[in-house]
C-alpha positions in Angstrom: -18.7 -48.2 46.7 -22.3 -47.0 46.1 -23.7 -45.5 49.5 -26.7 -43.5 50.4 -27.0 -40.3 50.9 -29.1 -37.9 52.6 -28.4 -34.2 50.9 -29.2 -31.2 53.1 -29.2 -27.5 52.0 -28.9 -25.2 55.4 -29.8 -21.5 55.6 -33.5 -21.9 54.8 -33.8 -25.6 54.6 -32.7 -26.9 58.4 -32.6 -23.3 59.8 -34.5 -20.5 59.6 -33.1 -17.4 57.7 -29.9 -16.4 56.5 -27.0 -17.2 58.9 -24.3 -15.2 57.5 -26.5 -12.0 58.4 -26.4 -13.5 62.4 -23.0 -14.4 61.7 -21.8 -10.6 61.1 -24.4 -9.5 63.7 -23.4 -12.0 66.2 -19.5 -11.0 65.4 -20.8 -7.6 66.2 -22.4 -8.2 69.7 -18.8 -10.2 70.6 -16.7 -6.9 69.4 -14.7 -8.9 66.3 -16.9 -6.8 64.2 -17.3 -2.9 64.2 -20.4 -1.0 63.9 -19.0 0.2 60.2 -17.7 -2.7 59.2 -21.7 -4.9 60.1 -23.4 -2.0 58.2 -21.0 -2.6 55.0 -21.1 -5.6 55.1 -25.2 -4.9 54.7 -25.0 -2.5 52.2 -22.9 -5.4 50.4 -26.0 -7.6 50.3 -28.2 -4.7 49.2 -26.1 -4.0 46.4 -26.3 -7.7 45.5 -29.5 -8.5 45.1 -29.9 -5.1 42.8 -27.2 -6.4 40.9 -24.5 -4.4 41.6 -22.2 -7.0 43.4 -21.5 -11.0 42.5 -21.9 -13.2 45.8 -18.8 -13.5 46.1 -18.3 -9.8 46.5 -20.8 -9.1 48.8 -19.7 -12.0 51.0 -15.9 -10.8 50.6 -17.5 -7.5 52.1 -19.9 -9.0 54.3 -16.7 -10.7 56.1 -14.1 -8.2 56.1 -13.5 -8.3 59.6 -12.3 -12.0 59.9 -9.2 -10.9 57.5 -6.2 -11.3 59.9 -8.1 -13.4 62.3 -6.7 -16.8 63.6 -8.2 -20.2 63.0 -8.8 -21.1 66.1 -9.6 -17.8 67.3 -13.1 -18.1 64.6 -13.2 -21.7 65.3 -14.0 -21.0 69.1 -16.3 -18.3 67.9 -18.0 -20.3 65.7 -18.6 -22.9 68.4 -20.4 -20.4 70.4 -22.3 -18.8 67.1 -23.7 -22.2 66.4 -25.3 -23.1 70.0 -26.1 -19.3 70.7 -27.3 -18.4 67.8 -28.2 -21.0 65.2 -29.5 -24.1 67.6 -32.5 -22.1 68.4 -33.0 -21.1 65.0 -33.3 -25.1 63.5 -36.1 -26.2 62.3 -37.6 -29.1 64.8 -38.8 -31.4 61.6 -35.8 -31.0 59.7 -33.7 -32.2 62.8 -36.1 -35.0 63.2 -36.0 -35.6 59.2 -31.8 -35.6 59.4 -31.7 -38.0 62.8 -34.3 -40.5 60.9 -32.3 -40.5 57.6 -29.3 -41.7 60.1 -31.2 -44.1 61.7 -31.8 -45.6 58.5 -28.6 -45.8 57.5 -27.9 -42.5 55.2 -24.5 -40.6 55.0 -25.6 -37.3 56.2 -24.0 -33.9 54.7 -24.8 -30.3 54.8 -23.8 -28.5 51.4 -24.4 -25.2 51.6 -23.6 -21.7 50.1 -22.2 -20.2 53.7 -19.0 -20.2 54.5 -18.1 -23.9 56.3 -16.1 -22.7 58.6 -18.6 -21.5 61.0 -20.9 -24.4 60.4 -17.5 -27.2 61.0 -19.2 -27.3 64.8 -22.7 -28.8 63.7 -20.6 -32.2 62.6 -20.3 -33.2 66.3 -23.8 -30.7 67.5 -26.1 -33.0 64.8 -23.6 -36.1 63.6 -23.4 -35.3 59.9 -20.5 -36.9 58.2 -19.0 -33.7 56.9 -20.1 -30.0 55.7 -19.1 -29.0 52.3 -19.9 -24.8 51.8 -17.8 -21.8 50.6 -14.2 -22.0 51.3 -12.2 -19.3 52.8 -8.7 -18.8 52.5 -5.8 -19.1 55.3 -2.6 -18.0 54.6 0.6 -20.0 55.8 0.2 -18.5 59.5 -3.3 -20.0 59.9 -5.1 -16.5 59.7 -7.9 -16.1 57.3 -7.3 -14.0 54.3 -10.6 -14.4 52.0 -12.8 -15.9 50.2 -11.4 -19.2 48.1 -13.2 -20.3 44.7 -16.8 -19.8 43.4 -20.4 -19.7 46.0 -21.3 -23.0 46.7 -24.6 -23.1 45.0 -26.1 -24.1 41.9 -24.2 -26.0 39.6 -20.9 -25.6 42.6 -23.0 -27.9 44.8 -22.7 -31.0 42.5 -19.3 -30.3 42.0 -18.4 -29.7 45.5 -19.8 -33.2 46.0 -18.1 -35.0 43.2 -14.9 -34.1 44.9 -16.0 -34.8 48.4 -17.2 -38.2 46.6 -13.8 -39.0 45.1 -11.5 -38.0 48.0 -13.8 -40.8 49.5 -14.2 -43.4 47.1 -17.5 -43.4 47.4 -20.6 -42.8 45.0 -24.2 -41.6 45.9 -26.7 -44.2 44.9 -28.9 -42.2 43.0 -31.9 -44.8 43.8 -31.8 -44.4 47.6 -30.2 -41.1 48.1 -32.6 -38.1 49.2 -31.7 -34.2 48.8 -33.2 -31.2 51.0 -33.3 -27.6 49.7 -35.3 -24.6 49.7 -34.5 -22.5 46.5 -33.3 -22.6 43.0 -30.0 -22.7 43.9 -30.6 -25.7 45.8 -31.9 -27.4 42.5 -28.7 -29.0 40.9 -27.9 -30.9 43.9 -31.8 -32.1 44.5 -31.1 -33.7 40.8 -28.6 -35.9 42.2 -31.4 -38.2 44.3 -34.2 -40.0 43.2 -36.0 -38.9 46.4 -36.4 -34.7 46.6 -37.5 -32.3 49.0 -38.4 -29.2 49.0 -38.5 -27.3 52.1 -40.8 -24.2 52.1 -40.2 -23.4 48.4 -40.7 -19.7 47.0 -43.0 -19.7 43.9 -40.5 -19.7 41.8 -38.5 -22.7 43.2 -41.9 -24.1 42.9 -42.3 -23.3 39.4 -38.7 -24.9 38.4 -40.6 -28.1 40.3 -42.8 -28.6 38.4 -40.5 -30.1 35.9 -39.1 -32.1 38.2 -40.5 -36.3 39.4 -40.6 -37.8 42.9 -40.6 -34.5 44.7 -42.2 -33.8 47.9 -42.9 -30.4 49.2 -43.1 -29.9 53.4 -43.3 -26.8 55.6 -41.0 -26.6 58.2 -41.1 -23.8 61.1 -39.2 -23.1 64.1 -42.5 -24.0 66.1 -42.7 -27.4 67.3 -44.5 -29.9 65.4 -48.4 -30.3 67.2 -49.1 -33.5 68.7 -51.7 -35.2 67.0 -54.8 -35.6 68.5 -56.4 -39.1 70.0 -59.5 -39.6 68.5 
């Protein structure tokens, strides 16, 4: 059955920043993480972006100190990361943009290159139908292990969907289906929709744009929206 959709990108499209980097720091302040440990797992991302490490290495790094670590154990922990920590860090207009695709009748889903399980909590905190990000491994006694397949971005995003799409029966109607995201990795799912938007785009996201149609660029902060004034 043909349904629409409402595509939303996270770190940097509904919240500000990177939320792995709270995520270690976070682990950190709530002693799962050492001081060693948070500092490698920074080095990891430094070494990344000069090229030194994939994605998946730096996050394998970043995350060390989960390995061993029960499901429900990070599932409580993640419950506490995402009112704590990410909840102040949304961005008010992207709220209000997801809560009015819902009132319209759009199937809401956050796909995004963080790991899902510390984003699972934001199904029931902002009523999207499901999040679809990195997967991690858990071995046969429920304790996490590492990271499972490729980063979910780029190319990974549409195909993370297609399966999420067949497991459902569904498919996205192309004509009335929306995507949010806020960097180039974000562009292969934006392709999806006939509707796109692009949430505080970096000049070179804004470049790739350019030879895109129907796309809309907005600014979204973590400062409230001004009220207009009455003339």
């Amino acid at each position: 059955m043909q349904k629409k959709y409402a595509l939303f990108d996270f770190d940097g499209t509904l919240c500000k920043g990177d939320s792995i980097i709270q995520l270690c720091q976070f682990a950190r302040k709530r002693r799962l993480c050492t001081r060693r440990q948070l500092l490698g797992g920074i080095g990891a991302a430094i070494r990344h972006k000069l090229g030194k490490l994939t994605i998946e290495q730096a996050k394998q790094q970043a995350l060390v100190w989960m390995k061993g670590r029960s499901e429900m154990e990070m599932a409580a922990f993640a419950q506490l990361f995402c009112l704590e920590v990410l909840a102040p860090r949304f961005f008010p207009e992207g709220i209000a943009t997801l809560q009015k695709q819902q009132q319209e009748g759009a199937t809401v889903l956050l796909i995004t290159a963080s790991p899902s399980f510390y984003l699972m909590p934001l199904k029931d905190m902002l009523g999207v139908a499901d999040v679809i990000g990195t997967r991690m491994d858990v071995d046969e006694n429920g304790l996490y292990t590492s990271l499972v397949g490729d980063n979910c971005r780029g190319l990974q995003k549409p195909l993370r969907l297609a399966e999420y799409l067949a497991a459902m029966g569904d498919r996205l109607d192309y004509e009335t289906s929306t995507a949010y995201g806020n960097s180039t990795g974000d562009l292969p799912m934006l392709e999806l929709c006939q509707s796109k938007v692009a949430v505080n785009p970096s000049r070179k996201m804004k470049r790739s744009l350019d030879e895109m149609e129907n796309v809309t660029i907005v600014n979204w902060s973590t400062k409230p929206p001004k009220a207009k004034e009455e003339a």
